[in-house]
C-alpha positions in Angstrom: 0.0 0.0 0.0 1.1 3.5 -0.8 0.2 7.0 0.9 0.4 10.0 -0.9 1.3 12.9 1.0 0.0 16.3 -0.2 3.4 18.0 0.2 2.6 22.3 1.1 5.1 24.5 0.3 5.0 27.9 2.0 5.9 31.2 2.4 6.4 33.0 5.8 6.2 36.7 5.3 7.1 38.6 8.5 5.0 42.0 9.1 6.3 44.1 11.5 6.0 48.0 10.5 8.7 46.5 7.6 8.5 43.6 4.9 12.0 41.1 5.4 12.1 38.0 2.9 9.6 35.2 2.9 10.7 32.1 4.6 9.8 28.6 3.7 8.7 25.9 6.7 12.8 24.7 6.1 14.2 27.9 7.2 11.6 28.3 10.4 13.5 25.0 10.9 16.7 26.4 10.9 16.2 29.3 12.7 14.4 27.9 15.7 17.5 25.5 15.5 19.6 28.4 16.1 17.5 30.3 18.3 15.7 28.0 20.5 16.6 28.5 24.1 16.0 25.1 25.2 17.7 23.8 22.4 20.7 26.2 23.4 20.4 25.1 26.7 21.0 21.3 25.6 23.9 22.0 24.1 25.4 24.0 26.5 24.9 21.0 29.1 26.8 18.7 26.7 29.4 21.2 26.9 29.6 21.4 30.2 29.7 17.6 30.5 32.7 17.9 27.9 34.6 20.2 30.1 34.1 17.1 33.1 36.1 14.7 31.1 39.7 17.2 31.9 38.7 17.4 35.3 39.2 13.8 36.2 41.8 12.4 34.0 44.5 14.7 35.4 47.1 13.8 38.1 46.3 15.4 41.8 48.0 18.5 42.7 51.7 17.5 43.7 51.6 18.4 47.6 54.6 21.2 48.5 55.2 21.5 52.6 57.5 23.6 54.5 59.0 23.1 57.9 61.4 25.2 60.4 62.9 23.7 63.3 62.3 26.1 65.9 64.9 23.9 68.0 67.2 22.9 65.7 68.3 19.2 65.3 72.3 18.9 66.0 73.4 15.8 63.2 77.1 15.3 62.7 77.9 18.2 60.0 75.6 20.7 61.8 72.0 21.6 63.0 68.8 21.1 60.5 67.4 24.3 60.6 64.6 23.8 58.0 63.4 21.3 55.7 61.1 22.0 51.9 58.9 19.0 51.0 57.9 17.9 47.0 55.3 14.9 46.9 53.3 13.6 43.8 50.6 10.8 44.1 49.5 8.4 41.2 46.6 6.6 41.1 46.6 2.9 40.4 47.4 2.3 36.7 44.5 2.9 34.4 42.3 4.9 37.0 42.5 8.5 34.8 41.8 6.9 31.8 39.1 5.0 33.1 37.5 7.9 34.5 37.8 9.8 31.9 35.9 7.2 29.8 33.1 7.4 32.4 32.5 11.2 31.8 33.6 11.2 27.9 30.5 8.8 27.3 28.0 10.7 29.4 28.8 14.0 27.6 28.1 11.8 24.6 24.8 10.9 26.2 24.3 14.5 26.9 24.9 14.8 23.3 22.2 12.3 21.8 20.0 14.1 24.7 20.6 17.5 22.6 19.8 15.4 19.1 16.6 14.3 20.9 15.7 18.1 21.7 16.6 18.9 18.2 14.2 16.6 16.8 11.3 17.1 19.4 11.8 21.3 18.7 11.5 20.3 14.6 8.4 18.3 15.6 6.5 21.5 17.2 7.8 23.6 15.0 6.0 21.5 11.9 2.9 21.3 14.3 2.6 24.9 14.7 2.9 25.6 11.3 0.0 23.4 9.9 -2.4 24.6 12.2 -1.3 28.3 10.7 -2.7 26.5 7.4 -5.6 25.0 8.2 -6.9 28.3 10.1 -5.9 30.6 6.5 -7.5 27.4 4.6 -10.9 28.0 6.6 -10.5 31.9 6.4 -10.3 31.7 2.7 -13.1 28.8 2.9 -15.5 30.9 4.4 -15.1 33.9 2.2 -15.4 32.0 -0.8 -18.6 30.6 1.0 -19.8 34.0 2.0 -19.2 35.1 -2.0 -21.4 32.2 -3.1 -23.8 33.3 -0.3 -24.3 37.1 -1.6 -24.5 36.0 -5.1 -27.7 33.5 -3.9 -29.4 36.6 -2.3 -28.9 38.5 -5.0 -30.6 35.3 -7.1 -33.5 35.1 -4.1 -34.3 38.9 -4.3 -34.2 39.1 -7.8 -37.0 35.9 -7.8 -38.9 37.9 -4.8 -39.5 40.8 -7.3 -41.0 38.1 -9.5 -42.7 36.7 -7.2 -41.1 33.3 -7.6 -39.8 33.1 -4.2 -40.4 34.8 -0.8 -39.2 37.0 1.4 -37.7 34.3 3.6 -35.3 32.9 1.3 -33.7 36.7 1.4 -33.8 36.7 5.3 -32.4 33.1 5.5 -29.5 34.1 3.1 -28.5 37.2 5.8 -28.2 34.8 8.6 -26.1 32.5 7.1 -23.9 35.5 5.7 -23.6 36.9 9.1 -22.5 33.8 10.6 -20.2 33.4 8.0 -18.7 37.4 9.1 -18.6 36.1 12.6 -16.9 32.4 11.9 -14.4 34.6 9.7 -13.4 37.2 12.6 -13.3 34.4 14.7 -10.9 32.5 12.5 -8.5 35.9 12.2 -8.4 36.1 15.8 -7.4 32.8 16.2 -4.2 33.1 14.1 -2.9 35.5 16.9 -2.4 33.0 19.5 -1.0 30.4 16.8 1.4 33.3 15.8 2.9 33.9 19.0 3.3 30.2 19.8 5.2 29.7 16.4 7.5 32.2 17.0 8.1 31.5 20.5 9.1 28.4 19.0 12.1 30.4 17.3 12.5 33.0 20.0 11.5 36.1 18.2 9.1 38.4 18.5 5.4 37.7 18.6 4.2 40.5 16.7 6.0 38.5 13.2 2.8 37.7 11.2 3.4 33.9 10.2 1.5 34.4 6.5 1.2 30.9 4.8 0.5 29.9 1.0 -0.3 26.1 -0.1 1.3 24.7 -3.5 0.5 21.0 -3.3 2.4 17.9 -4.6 2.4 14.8 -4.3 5.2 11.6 -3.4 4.8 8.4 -2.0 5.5 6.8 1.2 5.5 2.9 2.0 3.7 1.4 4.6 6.0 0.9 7.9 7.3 4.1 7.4 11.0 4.2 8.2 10.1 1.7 11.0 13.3 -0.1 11.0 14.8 3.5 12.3 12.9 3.3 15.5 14.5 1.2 17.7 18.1 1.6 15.8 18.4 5.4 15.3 16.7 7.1 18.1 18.6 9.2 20.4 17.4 9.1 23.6 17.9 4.7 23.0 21.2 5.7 22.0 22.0 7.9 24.9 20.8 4.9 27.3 23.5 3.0 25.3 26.0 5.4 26.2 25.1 5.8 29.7 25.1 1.8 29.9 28.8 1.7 29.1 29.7 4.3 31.4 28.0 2.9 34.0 29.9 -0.4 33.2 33.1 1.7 33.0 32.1 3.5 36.5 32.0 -0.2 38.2 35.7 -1.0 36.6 36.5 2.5 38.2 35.5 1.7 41.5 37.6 -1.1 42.0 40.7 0.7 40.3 40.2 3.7 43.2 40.0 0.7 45.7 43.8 -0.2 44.4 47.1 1.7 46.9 48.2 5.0 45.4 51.6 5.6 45.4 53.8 8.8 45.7 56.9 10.0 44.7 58.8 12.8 46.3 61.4 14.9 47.9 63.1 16.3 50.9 65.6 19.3 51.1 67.0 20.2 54.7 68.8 23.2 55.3 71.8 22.6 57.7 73.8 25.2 59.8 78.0 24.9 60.0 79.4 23.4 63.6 81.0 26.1 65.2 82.5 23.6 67.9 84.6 21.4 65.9 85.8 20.8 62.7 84.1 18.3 60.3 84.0 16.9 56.9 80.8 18.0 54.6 79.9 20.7 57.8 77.0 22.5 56.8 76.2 20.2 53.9 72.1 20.6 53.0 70.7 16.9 53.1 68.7 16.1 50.0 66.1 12.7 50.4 64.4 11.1 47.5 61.2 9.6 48.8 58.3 7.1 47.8 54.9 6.7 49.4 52.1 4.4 49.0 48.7 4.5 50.4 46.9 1.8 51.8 43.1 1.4 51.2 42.3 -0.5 54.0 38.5 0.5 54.4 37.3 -0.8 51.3 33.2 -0.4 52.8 33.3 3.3 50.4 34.2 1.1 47.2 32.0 -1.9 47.7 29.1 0.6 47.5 30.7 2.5 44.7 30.8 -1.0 42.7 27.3 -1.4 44.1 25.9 2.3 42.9 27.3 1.6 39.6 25.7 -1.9 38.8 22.4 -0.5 40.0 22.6 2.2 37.5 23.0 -0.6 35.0 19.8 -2.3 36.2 17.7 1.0 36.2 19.4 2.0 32.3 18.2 -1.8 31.1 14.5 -0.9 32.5 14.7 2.8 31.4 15.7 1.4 27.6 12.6 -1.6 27.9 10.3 1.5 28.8 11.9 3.5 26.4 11.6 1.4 23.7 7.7 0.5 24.5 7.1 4.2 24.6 8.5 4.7 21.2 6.3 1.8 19.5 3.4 3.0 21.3 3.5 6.4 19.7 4.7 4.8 16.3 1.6 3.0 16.4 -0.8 6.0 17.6 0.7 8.3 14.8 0.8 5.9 12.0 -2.8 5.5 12.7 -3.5 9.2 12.9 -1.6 9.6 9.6 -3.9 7.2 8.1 -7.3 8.1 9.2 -6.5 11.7 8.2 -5.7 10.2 4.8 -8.1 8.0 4.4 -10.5 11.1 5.3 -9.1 13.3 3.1 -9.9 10.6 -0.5 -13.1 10.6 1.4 -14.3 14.8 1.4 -12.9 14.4 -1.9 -15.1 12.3 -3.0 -18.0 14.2 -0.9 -17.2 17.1 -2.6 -17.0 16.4 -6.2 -20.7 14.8 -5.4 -21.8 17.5 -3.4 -21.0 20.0 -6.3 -22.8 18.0 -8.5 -25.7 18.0 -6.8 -25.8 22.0 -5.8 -25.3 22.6 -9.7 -28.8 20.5 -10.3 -30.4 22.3 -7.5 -29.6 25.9 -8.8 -30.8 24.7 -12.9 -34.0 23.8 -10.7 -34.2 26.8 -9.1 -33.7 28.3 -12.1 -36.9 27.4 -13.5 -39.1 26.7 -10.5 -38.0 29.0 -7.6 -38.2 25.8 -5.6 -35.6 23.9 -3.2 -34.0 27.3 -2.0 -33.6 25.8 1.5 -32.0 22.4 0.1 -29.3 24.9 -1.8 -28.3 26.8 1.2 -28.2 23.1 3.1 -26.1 21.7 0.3 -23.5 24.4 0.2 -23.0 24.7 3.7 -22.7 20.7 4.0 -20.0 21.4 0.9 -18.6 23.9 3.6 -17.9 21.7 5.9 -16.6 18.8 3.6 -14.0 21.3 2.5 -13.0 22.6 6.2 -12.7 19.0 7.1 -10.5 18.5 4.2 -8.0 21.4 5.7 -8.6 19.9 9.5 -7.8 16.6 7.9 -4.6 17.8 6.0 -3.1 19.5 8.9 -3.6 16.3 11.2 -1.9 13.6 8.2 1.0 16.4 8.3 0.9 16.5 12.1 0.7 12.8 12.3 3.7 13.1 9.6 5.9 15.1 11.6 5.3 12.8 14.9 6.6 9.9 13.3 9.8 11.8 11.6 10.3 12.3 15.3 10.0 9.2 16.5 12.2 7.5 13.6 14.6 10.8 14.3 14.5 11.8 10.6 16.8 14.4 10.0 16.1 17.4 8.0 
């Protein structure tokens, strides 16, 4: 089975006191990209995760210490009268690396979080630009309707003055065109609202008239729509991936911190000349390689760090199940919504090329009887409403549409 998508072009024409350059749905795209606070925001949490990664894999700060012997120590060549101390430690073998493996593949996830944002933002964008359709679709709707409606009064006072119809098929025309004024103000000043939101979406200001105009094509798309992408390509499965191995990499972590450090270092002691006797090397400064090691004899801290990090694993495998049952779920729901709203739209089609038909025998009737008024105005406001549906239809296939682009994480 094939769908055929009714592909709209449009123009977004900006009206603020000064005309700037139409922009087509692509461009909103890009520029809520670049704009989007939120999105921003992502992105500046990955880098801040980045910056994590040079925080851990670097070597302690190499301990200095200073002593003065306020009573100095009397050794053979003379009194130590102060001593300067140099240490380094180094973790076990492996442990900077290791760590910063841990935070390299969480600012990865943080990254596949941003992708995820990136995609969701696309998704509302394209949903509040189809609603900006239908509403100018009905506007233009009911004005053609309201057109069609003056031109029957004019036809239903002309056949009063010949006394081939009443007074009431005037009056009942004037209703139905002053609804149709009211449903058209009420359609204007619901683009307001729908204006602001869409611009919101790309952070500018909310006076930017978002002015759309359809060109329709057509292309194909296969049932299953780029379902093998939705459990393969989506980012928030891949940044459970990436969380998975750092979590794995976090438990190999905890046992490398549980491993002695060791420390390399120095001592320099400053030593005064005898003044009682005479002596070889008298004075001489004492210089003392040294080597440390720490012993990590509580090792309570690192059997609940090896702990913490296999729970995480355990609540990543359930997060991914719930993740991924999510995502089918909605695949389902939207794939259904796309085809209803297709399926609806062959349907007014059909409704309306039948419903034209029959107002065009009504009105040669008409013509010659000045009967079936009523049944006219009936039949052109059901024709009405098969063509709003049509637009309310069109907008929820393209809604539906950009749903599922989100869930398979179809890039633009």
């Amino acid at each position: 089975m094939k769908l055929y998508i009714l592909i709209i072009t449009a123009l977004l024409l900006s009206s603020m006191g000064t005309s700037i350059s139409a922009q087509s749905l692509e461009e909103s795209l890009k520029i809520a990209a670049e704009n989007n606070p939120l999105l921003k925001a992502k992105y500046a949490e990955f880098e801040a995760a980045m910056q994590k990664v040079a925080q851990v894999n670097s070597l302690p700060d190499p301990t200095f210490s200073f002593g003065y012997f306020v009573s100095p120590v009397e050794t053979r060549v003379g009194p130590q009268q102060a001593k300067l101390g140099l240490t380094q430690m180094f973790p076990w073998f492996g442990t900077l690396k290791t760590a910063g493996n841990v935070h390299a593949l969480l600012a990865q996830a943080k990254y596949q979080e941003f992708i995820n944002a990136k995609n969701e933002l696309y998704m509302q964008v394209k949903s509040g630009w189809y609603p900006i359709y239908e509403v100018n679709q009905k506007i233009g709707l009911q004005k053609e309707n309201r057109a069609i409606l003056r031109s029957y009064k004019q036809l239903a006072t002309t056949g009063f003055k010949n006394d081939r119809s009443s007074m009431v098929d005037v009056i009942r025309v004037d209703i139905m065109i002053e609804n149709t004024d009211t449903e058209i103000k009420l359609l204007q000043d619901q683009l307001r609202p729908l204006y602001v939101h869409f611009n919101k979406l790309l952070n500018r200001s909310d006076s930017v008239v978002v002015k759309v105009e359809k060109e329709i094509g057509l292309i194909e798309i296969s049932t299953d729509y780029r379902k093998d992408s939705l459990l393969t390509n989506h980012p928030l499965l891949q940044s459970l991936d990436l969380k998975m191995k750092s979590a794995q990499a976090e438990e190999g972590l905890s046992k490398k911190q549980g491993m002695p450090k060791f420390g390399i270092g120095m001592d320099y002691v400053f030593v005064g000349d005898r003044t009682d006797a005479v002596v070889p090397d008298n004075g001489k400064n004492v210089f003392m390689p040294m080597v440390s090691m720490s012993i990590p004899i509580y090792r309570r801290k690192y059997k609940a760090a090896t702990k913490e990090a296999q729970f995480k694993q355990d609540a990543i495998v359930n997060y991914k199940t719930n993740t991924e049952n999510i995502l089918v779920s909605n695949y389902e729901i939207a794939w259904y919504e796309l085809e209803k709203a297709r399926q609806l739209i062959e349907l007014y089609e059909v409704q309306i090329s039948n419903t034209k038909q029959a107002i065009s025998l009504l009105e040669i009737a008409y013509s010659n009887s000045g009967k079936d008024f009523e049944e006219i105005l009936r039949m052109q406001q059901e024709l009405l409403q098969y063509q709003i549906a049509t637009a309310t239809a069109t907008k929820a296939f393209f809604v539906a549409l950009a749903k599922l682009d989100n869930l398979t994480s179809k890039t633009e």
